[in-house]
OpenMM code with the backbone's topology and positions (N, CA, C; nanometers):
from openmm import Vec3, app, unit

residues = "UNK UNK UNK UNK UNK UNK UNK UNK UNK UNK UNK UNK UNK UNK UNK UNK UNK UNK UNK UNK UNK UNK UNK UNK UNK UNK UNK UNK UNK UNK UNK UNK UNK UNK UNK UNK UNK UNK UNK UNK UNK UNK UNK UNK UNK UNK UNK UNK UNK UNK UNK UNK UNK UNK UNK UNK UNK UNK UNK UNK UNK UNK UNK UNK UNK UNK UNK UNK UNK UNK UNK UNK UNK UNK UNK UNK UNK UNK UNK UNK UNK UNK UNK UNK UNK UNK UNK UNK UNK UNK UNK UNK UNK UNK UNK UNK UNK UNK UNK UNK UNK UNK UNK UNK UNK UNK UNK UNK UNK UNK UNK UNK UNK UNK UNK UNK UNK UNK UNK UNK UNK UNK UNK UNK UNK UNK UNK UNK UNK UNK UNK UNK UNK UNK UNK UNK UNK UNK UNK UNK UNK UNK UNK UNK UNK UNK UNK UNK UNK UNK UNK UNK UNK UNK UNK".split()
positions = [
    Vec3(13.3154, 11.7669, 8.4469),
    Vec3(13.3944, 11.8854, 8.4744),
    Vec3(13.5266, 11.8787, 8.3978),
    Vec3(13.5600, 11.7770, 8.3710),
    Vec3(13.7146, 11.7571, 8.3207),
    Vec3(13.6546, 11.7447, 8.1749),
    Vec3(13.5584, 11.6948, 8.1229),
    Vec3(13.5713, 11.7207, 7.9801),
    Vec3(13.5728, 11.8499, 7.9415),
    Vec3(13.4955, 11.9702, 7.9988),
    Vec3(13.4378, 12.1087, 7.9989),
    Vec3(13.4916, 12.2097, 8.0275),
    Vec3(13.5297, 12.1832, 8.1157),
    Vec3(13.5651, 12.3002, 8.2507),
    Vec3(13.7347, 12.2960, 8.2986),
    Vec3(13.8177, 12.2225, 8.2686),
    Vec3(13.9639, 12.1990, 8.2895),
    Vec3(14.0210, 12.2604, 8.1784),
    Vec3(14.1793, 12.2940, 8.1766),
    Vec3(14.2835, 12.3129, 8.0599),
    Vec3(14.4183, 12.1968, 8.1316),
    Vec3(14.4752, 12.1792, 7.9814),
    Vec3(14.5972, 12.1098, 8.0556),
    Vec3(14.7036, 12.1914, 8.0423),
    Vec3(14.7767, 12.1873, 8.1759),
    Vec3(14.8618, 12.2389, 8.2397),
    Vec3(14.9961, 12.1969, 8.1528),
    Vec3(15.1107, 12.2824, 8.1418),
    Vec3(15.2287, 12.2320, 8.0288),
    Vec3(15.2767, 12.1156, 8.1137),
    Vec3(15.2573, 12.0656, 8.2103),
    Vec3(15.2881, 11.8914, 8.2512),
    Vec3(15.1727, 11.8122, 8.1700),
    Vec3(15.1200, 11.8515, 8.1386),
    Vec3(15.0172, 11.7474, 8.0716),
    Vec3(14.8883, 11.7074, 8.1839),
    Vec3(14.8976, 11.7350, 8.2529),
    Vec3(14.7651, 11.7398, 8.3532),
    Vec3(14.6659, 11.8062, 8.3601),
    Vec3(14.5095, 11.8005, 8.3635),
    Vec3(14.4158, 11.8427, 8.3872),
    Vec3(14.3605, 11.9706, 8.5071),
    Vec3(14.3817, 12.1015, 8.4772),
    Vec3(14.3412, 12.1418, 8.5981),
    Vec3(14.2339, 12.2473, 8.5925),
    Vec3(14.1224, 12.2790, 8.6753),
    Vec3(13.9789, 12.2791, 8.6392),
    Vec3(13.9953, 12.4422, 8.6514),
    Vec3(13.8683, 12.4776, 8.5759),
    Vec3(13.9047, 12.6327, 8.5461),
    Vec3(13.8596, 12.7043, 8.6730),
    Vec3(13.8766, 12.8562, 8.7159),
    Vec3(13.8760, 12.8966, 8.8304),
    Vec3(13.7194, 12.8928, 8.8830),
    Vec3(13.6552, 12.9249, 8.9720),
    Vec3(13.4957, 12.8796, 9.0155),
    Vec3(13.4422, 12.9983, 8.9392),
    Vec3(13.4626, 13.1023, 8.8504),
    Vec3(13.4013, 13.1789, 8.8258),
    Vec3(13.3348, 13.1553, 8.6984),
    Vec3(13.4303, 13.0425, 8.6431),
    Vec3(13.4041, 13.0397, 8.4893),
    Vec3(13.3783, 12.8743, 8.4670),
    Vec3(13.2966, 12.8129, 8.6205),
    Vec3(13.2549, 12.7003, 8.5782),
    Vec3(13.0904, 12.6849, 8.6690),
    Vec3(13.0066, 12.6555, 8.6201),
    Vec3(12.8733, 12.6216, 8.6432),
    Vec3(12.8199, 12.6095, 8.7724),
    Vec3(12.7541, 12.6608, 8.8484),
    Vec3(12.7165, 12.5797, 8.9631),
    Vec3(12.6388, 12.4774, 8.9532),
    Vec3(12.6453, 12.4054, 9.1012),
    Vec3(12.5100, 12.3257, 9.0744),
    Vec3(12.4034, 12.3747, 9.0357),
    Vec3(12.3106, 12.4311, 9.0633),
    Vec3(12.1578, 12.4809, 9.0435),
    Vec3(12.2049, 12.5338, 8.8763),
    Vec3(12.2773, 12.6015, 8.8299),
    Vec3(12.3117, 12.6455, 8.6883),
    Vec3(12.2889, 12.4723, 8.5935),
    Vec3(12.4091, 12.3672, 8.6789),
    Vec3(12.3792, 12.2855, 8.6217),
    Vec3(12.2846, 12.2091, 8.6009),
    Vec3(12.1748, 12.2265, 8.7265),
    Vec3(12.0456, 12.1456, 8.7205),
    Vec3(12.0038, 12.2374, 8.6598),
    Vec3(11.9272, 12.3347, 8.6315),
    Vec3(11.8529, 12.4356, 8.5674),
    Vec3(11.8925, 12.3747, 8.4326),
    Vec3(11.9351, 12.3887, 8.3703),
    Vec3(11.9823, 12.3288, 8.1978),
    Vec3(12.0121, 12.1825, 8.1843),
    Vec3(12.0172, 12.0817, 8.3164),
    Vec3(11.9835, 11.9599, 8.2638),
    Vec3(11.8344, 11.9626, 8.2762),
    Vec3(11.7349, 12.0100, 8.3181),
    Vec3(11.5839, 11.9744, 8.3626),
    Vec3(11.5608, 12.0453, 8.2328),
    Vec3(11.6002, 12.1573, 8.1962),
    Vec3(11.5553, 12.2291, 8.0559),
    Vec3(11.5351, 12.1455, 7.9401),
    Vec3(11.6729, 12.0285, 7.9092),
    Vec3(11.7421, 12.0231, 7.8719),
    Vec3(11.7117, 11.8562, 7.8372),
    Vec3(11.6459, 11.7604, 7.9129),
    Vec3(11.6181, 11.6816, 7.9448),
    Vec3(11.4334, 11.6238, 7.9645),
    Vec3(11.3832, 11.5440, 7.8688),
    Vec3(11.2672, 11.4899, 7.9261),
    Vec3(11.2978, 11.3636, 7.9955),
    Vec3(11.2226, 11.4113, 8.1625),
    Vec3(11.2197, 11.3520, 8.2582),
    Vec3(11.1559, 11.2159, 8.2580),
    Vec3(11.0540, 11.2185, 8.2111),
    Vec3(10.9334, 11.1077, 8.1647),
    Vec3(10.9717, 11.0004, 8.0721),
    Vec3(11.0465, 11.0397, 7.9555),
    Vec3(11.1164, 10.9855, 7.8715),
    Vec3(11.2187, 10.8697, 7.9201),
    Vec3(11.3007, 10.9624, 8.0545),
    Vec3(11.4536, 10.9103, 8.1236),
    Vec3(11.3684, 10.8014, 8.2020),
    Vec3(11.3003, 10.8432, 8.2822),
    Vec3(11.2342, 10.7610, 8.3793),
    Vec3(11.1856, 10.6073, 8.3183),
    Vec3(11.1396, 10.6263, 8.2098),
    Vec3(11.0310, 10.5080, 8.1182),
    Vec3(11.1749, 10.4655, 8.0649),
    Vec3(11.2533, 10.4566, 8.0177),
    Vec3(11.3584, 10.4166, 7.9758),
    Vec3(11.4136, 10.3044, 8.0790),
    Vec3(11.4410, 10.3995, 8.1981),
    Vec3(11.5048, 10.3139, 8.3258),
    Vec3(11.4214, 10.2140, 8.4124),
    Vec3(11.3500, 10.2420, 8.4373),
    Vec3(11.2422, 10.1364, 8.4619),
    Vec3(11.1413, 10.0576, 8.4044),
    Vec3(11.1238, 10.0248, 8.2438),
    Vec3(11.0461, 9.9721, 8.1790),
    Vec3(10.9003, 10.0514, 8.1909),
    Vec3(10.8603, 10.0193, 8.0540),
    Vec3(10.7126, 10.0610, 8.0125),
    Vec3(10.6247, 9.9966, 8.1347),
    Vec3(10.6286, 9.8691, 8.1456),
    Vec3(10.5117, 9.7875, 8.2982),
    Vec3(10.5517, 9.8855, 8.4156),
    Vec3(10.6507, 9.8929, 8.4611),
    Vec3(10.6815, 9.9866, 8.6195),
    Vec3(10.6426, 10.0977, 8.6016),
    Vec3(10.6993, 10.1680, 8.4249),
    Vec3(10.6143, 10.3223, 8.4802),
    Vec3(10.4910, 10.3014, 8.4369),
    Vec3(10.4301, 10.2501, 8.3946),
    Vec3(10.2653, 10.2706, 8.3709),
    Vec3(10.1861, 10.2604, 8.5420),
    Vec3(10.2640, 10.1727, 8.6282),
    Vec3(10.1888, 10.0758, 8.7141),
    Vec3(10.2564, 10.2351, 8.8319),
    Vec3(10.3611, 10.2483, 8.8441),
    Vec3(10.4005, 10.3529, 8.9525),
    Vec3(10.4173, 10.4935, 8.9210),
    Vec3(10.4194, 10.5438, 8.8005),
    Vec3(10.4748, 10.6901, 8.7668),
    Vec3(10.4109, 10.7596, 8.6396),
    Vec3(10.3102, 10.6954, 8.6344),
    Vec3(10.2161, 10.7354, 8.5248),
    Vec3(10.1285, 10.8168, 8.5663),
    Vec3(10.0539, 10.9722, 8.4815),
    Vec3(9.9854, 11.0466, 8.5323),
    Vec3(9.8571, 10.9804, 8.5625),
    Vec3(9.8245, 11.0643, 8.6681),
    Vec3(9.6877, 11.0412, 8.7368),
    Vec3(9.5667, 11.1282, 8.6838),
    Vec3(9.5112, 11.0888, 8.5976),
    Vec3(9.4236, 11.2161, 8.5432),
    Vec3(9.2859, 11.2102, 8.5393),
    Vec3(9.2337, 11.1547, 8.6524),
    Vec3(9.0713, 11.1492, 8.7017),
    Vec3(9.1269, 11.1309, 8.8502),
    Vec3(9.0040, 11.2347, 8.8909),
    Vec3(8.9869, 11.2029, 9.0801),
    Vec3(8.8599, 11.1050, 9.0846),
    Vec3(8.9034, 11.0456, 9.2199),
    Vec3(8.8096, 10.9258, 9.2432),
    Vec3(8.6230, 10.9842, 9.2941),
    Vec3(8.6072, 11.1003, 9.3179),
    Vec3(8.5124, 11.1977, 9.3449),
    Vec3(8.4517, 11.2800, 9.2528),
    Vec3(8.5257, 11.2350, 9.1585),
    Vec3(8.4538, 11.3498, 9.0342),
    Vec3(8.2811, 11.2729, 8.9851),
    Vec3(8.1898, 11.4048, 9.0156),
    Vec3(8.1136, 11.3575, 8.9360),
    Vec3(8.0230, 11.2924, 9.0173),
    Vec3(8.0455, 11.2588, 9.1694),
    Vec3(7.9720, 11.2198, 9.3096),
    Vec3(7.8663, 11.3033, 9.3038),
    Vec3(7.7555, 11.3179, 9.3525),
    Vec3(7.6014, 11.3562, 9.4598),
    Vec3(7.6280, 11.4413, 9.5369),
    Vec3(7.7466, 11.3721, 9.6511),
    Vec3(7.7294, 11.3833, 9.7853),
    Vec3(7.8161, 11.2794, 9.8443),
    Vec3(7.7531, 11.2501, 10.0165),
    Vec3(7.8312, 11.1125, 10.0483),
    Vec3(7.7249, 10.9988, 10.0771),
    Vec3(7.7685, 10.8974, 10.0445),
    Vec3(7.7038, 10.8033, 10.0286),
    Vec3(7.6700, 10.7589, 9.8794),
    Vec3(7.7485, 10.8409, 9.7672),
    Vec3(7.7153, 10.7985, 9.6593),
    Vec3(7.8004, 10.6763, 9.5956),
    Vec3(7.9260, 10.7086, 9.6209),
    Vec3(7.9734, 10.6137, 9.6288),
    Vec3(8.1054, 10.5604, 9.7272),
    Vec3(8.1366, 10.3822, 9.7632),
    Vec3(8.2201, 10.4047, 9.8293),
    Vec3(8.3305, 10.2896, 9.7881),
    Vec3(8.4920, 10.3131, 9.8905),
    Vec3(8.5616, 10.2184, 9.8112),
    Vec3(8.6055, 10.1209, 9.9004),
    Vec3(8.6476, 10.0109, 9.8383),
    Vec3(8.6717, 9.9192, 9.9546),
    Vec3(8.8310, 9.8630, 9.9466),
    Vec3(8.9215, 9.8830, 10.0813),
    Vec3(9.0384, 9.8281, 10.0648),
    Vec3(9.0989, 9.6693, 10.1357),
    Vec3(9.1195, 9.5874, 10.0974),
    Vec3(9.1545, 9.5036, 10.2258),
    Vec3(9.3152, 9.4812, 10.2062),
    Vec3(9.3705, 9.4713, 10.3216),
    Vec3(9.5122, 9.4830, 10.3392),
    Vec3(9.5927, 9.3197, 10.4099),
    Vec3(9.6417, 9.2900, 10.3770),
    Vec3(9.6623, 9.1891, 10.4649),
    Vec3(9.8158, 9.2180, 10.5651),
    Vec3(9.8069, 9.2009, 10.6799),
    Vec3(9.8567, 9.2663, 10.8119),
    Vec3(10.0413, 9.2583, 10.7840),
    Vec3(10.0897, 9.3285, 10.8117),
    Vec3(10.2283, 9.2790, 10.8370),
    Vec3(10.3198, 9.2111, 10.9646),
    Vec3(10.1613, 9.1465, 11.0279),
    Vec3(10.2364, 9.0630, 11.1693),
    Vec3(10.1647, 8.9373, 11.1557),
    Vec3(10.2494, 8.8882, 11.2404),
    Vec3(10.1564, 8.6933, 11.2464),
    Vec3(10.0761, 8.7080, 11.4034),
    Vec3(9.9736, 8.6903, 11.3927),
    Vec3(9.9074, 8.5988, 11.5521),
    Vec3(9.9123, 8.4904, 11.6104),
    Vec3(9.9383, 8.5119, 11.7076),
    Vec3(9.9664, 8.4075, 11.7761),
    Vec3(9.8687, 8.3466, 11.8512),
    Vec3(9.8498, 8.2291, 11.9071),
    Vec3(9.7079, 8.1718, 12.0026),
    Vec3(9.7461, 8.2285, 12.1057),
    Vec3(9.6103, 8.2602, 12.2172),
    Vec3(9.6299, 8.2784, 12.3350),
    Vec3(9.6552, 8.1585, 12.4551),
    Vec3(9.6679, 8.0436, 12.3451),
    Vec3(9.6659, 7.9555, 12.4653),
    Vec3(9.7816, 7.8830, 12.4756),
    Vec3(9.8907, 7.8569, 12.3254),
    Vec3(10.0031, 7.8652, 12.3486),
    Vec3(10.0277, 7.9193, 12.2072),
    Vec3(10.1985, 8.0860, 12.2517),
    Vec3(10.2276, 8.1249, 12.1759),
    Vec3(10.2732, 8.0753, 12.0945),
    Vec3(10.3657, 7.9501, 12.0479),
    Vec3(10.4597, 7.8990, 11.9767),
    Vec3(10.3691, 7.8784, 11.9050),
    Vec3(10.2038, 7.8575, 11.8541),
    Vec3(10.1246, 7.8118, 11.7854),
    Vec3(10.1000, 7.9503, 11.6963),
    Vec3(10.1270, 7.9874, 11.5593),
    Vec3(10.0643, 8.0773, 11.4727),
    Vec3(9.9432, 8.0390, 11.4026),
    Vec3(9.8852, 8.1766, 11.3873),
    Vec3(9.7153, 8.1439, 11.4126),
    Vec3(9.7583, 8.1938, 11.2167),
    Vec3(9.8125, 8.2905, 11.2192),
    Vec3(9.7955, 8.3347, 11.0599),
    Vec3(9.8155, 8.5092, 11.0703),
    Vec3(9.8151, 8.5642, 10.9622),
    Vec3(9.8243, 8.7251, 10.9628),
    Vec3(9.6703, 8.7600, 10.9133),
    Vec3(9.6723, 8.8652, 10.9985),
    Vec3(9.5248, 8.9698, 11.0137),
    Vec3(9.5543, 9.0010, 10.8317),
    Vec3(9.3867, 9.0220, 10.7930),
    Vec3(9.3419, 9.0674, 10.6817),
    Vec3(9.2390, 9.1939, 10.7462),
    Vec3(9.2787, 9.2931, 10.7000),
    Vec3(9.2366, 9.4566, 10.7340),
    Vec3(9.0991, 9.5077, 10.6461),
    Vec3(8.9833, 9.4940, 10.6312),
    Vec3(8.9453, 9.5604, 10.5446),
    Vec3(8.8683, 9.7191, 10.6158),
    Vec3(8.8375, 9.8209, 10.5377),
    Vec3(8.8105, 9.9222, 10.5237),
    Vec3(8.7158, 9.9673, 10.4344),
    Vec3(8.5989, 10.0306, 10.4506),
    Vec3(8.5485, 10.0870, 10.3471),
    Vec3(8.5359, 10.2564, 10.3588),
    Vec3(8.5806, 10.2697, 10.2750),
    Vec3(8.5494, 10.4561, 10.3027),
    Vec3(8.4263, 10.5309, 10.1899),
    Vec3(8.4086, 10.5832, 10.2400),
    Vec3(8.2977, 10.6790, 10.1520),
    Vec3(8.3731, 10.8003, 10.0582),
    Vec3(8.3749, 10.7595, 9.9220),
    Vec3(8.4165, 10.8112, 9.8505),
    Vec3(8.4344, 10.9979, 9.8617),
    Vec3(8.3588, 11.0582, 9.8635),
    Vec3(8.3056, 11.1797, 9.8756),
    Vec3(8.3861, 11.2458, 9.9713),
    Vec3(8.3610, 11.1730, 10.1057),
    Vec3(8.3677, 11.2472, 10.2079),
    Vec3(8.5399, 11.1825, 10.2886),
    Vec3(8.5697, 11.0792, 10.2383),
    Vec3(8.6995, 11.0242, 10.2950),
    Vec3(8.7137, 10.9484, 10.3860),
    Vec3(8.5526, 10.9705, 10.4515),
    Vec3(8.5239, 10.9158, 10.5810),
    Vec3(8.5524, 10.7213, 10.5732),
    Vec3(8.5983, 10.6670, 10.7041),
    Vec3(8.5720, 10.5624, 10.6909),
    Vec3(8.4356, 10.4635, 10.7653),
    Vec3(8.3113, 10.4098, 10.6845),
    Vec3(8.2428, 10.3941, 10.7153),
    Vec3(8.2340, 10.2771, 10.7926),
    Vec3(8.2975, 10.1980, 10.7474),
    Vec3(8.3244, 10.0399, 10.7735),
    Vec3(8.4211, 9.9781, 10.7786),
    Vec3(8.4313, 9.8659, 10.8672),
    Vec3(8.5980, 9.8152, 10.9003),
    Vec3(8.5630, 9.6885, 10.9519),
    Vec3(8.6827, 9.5448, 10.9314),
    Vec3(8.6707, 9.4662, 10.9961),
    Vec3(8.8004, 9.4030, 10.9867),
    Vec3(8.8395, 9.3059, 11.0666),
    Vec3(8.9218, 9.2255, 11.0881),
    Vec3(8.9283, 9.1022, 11.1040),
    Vec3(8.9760, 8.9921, 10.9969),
    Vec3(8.9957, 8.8366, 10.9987),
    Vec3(9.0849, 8.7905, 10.9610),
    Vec3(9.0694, 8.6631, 10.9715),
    Vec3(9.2252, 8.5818, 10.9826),
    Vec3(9.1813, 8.4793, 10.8670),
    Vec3(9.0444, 8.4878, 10.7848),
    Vec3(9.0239, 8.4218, 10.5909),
    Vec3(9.1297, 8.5452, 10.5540),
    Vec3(9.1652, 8.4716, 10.4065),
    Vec3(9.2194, 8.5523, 10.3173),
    Vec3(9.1231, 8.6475, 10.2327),
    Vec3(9.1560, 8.7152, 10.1444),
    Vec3(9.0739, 8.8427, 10.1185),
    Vec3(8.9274, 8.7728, 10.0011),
    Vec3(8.8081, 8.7740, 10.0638),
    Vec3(8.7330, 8.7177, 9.9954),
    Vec3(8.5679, 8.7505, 9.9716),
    Vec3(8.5031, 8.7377, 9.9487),
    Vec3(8.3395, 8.7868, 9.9332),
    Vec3(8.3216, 8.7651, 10.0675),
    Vec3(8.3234, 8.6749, 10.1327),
    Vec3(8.2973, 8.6395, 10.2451),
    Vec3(8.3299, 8.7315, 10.4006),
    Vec3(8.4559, 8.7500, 10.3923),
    Vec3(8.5384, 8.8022, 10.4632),
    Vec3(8.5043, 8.9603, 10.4225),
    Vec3(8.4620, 9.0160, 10.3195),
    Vec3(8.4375, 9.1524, 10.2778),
    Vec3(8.2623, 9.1825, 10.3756),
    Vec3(8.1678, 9.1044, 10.3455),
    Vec3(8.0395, 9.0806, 10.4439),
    Vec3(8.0358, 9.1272, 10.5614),
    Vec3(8.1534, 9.1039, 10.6715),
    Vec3(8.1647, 9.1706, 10.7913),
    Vec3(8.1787, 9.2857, 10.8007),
    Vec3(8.2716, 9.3305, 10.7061),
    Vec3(8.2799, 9.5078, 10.6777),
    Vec3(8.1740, 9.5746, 10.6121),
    Vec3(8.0992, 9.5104, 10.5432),
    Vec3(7.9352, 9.5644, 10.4738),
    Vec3(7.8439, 9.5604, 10.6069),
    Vec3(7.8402, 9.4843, 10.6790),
    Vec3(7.7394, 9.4884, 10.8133),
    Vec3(7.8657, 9.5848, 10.8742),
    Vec3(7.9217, 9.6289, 10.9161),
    Vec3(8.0134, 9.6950, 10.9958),
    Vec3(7.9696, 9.8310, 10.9557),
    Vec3(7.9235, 9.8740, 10.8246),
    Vec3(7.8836, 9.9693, 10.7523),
    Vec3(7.7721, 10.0559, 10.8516),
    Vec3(7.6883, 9.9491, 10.8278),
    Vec3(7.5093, 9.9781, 10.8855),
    Vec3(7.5020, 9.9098, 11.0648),
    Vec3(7.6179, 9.9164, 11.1471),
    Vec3(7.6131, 9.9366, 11.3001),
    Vec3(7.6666, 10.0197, 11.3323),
    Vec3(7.6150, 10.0757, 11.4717),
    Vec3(7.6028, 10.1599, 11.5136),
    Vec3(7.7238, 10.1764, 11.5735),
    Vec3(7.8385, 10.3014, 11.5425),
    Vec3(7.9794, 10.3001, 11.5589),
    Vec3(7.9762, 10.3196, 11.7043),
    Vec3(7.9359, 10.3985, 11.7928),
    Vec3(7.9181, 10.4298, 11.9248),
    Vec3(7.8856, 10.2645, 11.9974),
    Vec3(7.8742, 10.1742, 11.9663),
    Vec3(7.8260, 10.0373, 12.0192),
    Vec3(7.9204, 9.9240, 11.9863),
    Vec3(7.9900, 9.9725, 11.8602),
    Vec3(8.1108, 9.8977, 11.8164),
    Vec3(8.2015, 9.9717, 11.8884),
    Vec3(8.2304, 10.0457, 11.9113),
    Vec3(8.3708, 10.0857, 11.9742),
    Vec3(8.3677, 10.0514, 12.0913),
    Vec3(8.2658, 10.0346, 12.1950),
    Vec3(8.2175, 10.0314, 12.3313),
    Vec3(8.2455, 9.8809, 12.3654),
    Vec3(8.2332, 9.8019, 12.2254),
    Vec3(8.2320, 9.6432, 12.2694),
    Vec3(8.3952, 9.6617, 12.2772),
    Vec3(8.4742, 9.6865, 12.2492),
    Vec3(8.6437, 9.7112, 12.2650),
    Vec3(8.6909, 9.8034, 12.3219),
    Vec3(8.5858, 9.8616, 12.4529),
    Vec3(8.6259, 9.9442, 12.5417),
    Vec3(8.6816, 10.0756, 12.5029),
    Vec3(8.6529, 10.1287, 12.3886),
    Vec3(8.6598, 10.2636, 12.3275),
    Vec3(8.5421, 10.3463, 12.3881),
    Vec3(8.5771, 10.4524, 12.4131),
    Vec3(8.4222, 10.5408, 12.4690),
    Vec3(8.4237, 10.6368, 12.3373),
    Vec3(8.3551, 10.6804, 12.2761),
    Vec3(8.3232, 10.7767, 12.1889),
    Vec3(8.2040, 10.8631, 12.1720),
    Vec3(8.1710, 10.9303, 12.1224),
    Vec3(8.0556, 11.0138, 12.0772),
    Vec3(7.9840, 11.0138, 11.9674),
    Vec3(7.8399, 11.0455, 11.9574),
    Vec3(7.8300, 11.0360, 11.8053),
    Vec3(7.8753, 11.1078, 11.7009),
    Vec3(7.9223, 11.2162, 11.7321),
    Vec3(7.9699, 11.3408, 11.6502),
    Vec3(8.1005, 11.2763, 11.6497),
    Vec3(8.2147, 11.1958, 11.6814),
    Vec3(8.3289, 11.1745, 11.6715),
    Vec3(8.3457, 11.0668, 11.5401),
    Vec3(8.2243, 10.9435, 11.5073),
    Vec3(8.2056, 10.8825, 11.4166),
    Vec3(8.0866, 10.8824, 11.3457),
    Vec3(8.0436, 10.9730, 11.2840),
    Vec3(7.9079, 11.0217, 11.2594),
    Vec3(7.8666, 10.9068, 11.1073),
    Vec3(7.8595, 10.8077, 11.1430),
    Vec3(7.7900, 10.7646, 11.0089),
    Vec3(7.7443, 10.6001, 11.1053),
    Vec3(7.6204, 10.5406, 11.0162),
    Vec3(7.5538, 10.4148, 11.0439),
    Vec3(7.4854, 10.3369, 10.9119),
] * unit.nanometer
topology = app.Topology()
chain = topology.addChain("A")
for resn in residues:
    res = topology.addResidue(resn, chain)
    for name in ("N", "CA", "C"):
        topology.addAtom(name, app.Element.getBySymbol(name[0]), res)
């Protein structure tokens, strides 16, 4: 504003011109976004590795080109953001939950799920592949969930 928009006053001081004859905000964003490649600024400030990995376009959907559901599906495993503890004494940590998930590409649905305390591995992925093909109404029931079949419709 003071390089632009001020005159100096016969004391020699800076004083900014009246609001009519200086920019608003939105004036000023409107002609920096014009004015400015965003993509360019961004990749500059955060390195080529960060924006490729966080801010890089997305230009295939994960569904393109599917059947249906069941054509294909994806698998996530997460590892927990809490520690467990034993039930027999707390001061003892057991380790943090590893989350996995499988969803059915197509449909979003999640088909399969399990929970262990291995780290993320072929092994540990196995429970969530059988978790796939049981019967969700019988899994939820063993953890005192009541459900329907129409509420988790896949086996």
């Amino acid at each position: 504003m003071q390089d632009f928009y001020a005159q100096k006053t016969d004391e020699g001081k800076l004083k900014l011109l009246a609001p009519s004859e200086i920019p608003t905000f939105w004036q000023f964003q409107y002609w920096y976004y014009k004015n400015v490649n965003i993509v360019d600024e961004k990749r500059k400030r955060d390195g080529d590795r960060a924006f490729e990995l966080n801010n890089r376009a997305v230009l295939g959907k994960s569904d393109y080109c599917l059947m249906g559901p069941g054509a294909q599906f994806q698998v996530d495993a997460t590892i927990g953001d809490i520690y467990l503890v034993s039930q027999f004494n707390r001061s003892n940590i057991i380790g943090r939950p590893v989350l996995y998930f499988i969803i059915d590409a197509f449909s979003r649905m999640v088909v399969g799920m399990s929970v262990g305390l291995e780290g993320p591995s072929w092994s540990a992925l196995a429970s969530a592949i059988i978790n796939v093909a049981t019967d969700k109404v019988a899994f939820c029931r063993q953890y005192g969930v009541e459900i329907s079949e129409c509420d988790w419709p896949c086996r």
